[in-house]
Chimera marker file (.cmm) of the C-alpha trace (Angstrom):
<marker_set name="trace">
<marker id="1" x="95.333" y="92.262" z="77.046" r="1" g="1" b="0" radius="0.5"/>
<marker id="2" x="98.370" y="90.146" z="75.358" r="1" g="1" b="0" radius="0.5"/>
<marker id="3" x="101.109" y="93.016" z="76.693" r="1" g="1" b="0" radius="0.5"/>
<marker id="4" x="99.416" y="92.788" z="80.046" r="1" g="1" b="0" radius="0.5"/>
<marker id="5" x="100.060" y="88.888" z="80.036" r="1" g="1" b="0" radius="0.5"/>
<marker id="6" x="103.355" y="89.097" z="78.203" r="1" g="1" b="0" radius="0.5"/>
<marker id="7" x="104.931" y="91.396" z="81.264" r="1" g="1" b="0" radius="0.5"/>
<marker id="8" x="102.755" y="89.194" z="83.474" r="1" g="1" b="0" radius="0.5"/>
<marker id="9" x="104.678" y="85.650" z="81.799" r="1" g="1" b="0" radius="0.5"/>
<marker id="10" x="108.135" y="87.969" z="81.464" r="1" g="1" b="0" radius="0.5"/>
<marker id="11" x="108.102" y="89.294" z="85.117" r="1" g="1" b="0" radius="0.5"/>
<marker id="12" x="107.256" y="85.473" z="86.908" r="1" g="1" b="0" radius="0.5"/>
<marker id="13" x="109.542" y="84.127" z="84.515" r="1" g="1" b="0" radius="0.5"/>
<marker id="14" x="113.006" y="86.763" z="85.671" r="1" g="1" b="0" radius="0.5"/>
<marker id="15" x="111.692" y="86.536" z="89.378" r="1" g="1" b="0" radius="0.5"/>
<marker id="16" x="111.681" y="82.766" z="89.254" r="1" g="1" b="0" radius="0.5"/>
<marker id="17" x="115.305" y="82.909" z="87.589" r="1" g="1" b="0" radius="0.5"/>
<marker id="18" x="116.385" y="85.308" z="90.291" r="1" g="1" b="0" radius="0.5"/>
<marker id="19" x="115.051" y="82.568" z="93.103" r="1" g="1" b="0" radius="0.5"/>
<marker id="20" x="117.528" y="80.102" z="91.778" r="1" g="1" b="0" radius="0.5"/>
<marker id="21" x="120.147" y="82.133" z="93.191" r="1" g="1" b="0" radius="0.5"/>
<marker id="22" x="118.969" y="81.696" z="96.529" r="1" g="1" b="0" radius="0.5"/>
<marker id="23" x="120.842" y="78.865" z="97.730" r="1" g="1" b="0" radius="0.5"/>
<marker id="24" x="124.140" y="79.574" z="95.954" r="1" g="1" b="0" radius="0.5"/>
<marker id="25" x="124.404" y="83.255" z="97.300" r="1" g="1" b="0" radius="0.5"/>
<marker id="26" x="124.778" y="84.538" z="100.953" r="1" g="1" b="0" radius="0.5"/>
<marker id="27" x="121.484" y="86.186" z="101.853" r="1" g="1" b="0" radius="0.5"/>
<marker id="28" x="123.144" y="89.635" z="101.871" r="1" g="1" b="0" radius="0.5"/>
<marker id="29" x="124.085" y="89.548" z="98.217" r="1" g="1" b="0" radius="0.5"/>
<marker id="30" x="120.759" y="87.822" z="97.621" r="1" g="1" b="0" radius="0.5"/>
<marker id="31" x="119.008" y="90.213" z="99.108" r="1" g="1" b="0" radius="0.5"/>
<marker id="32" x="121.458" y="92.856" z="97.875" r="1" g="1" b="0" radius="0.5"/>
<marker id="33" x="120.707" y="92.127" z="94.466" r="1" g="1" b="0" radius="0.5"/>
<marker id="34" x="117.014" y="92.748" z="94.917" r="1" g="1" b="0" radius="0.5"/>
<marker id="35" x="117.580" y="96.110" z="96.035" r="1" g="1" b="0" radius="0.5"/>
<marker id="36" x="120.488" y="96.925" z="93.433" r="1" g="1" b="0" radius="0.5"/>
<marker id="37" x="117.631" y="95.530" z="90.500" r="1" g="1" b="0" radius="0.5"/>
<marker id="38" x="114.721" y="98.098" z="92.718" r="1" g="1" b="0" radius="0.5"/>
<marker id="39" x="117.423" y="100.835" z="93.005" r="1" g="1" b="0" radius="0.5"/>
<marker id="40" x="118.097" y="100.869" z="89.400" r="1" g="1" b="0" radius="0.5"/>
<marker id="41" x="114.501" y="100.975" z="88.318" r="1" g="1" b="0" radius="0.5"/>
<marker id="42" x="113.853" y="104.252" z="90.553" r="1" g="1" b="0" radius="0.5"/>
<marker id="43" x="116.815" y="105.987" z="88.392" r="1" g="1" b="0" radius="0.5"/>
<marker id="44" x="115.435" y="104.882" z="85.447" r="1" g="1" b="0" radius="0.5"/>
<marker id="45" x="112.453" y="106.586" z="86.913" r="1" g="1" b="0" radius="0.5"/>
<marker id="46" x="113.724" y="109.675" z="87.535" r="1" g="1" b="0" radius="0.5"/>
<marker id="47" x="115.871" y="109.809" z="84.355" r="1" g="1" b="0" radius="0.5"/>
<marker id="48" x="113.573" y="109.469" z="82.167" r="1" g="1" b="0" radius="0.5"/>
<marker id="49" x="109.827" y="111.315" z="84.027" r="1" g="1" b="0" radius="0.5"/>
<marker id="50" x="110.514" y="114.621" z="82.347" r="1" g="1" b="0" radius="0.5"/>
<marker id="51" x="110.520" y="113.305" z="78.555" r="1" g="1" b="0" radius="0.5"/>
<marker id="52" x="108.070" y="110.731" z="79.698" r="1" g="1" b="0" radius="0.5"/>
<marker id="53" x="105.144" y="113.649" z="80.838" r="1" g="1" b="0" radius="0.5"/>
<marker id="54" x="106.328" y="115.283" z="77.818" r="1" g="1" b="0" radius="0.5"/>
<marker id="55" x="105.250" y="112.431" z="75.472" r="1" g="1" b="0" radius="0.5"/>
<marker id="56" x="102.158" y="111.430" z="77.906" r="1" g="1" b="0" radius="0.5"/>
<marker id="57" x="101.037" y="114.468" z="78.478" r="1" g="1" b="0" radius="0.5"/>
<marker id="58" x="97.662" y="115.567" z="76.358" r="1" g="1" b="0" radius="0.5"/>
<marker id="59" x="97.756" y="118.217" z="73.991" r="1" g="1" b="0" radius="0.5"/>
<marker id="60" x="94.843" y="120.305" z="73.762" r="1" g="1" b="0" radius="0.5"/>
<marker id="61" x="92.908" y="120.223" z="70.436" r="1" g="1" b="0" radius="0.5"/>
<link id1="1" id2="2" r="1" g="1" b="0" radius="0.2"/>
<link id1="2" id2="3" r="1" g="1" b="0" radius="0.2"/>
<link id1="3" id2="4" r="1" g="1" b="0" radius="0.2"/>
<link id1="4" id2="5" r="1" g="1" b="0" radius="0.2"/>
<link id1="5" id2="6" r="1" g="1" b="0" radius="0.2"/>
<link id1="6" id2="7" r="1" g="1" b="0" radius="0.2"/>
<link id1="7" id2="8" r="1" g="1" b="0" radius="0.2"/>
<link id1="8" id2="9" r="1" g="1" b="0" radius="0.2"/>
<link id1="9" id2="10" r="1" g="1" b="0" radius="0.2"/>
<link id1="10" id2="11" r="1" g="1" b="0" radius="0.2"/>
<link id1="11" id2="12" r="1" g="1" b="0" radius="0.2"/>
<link id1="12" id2="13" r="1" g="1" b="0" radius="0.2"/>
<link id1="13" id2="14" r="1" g="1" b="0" radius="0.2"/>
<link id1="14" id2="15" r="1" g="1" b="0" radius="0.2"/>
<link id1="15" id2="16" r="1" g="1" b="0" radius="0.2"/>
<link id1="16" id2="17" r="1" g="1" b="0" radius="0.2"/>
<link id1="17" id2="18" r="1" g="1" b="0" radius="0.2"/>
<link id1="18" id2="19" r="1" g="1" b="0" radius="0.2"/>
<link id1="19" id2="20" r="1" g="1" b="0" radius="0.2"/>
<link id1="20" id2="21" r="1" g="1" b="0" radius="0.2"/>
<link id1="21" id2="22" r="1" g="1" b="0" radius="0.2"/>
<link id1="22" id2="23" r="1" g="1" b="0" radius="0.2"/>
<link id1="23" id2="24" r="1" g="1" b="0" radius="0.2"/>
<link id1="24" id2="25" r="1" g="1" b="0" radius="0.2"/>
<link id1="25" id2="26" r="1" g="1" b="0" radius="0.2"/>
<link id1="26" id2="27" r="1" g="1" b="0" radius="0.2"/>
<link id1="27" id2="28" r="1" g="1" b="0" radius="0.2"/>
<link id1="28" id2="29" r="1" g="1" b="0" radius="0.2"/>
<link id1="29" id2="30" r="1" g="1" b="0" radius="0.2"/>
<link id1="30" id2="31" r="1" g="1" b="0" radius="0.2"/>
<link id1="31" id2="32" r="1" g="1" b="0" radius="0.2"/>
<link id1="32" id2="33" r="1" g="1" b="0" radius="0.2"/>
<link id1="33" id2="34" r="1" g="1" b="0" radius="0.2"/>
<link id1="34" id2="35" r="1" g="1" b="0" radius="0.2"/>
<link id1="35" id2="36" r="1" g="1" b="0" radius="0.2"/>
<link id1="36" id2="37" r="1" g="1" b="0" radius="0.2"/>
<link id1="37" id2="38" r="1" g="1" b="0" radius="0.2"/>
<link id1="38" id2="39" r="1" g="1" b="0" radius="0.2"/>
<link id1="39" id2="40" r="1" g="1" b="0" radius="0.2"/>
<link id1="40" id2="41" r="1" g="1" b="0" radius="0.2"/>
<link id1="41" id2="42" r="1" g="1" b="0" radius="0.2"/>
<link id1="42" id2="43" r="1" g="1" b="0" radius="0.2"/>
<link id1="43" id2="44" r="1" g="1" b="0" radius="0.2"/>
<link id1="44" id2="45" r="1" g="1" b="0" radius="0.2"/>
<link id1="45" id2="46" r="1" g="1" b="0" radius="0.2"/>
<link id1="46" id2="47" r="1" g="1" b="0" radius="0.2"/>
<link id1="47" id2="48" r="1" g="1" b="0" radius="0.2"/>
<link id1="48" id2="49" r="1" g="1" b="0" radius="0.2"/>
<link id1="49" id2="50" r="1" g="1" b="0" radius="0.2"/>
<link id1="50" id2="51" r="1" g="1" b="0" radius="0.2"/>
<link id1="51" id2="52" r="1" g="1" b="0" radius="0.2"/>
<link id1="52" id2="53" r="1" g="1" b="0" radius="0.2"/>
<link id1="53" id2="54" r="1" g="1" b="0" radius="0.2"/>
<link id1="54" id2="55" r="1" g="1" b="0" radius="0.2"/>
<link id1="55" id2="56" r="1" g="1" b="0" radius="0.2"/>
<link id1="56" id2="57" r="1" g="1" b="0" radius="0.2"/>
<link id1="57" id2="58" r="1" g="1" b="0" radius="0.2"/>
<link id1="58" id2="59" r="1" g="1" b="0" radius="0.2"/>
<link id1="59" id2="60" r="1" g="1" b="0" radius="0.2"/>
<link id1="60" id2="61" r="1" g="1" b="0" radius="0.2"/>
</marker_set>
């Protein structure tokens, strides 16, 4: 329950930070930005989803 409020806290907190930049960007670097952070998360993704269902995966007993 404490992780689940601690990303909760962390995630408002970086999207509220990333707001601030609202007025001193253009909108298409704002807006840019957003999908540079969303674009980066994917290939994280997809770098790591192999060695991820590796470690999540269940082994039989």
């Amino acid at each position: 329950m404490g992780v689940a409020f601690l990303t909760a806290f962390v995630s408002n907190y970086l999207s509220g930070w990333l707001g601030g930049f609202y007025e001193k960007m253009t909108p298409f670097n704002f807006w840019g930005l957003h999908a540079a952070i969303s674009l980066a998360g994917a290939v994280g993704i997809l770098l790591f989803i192999r060695p991820l269902n590796r470690i999540l995966q269940p082994t039989p007993s």
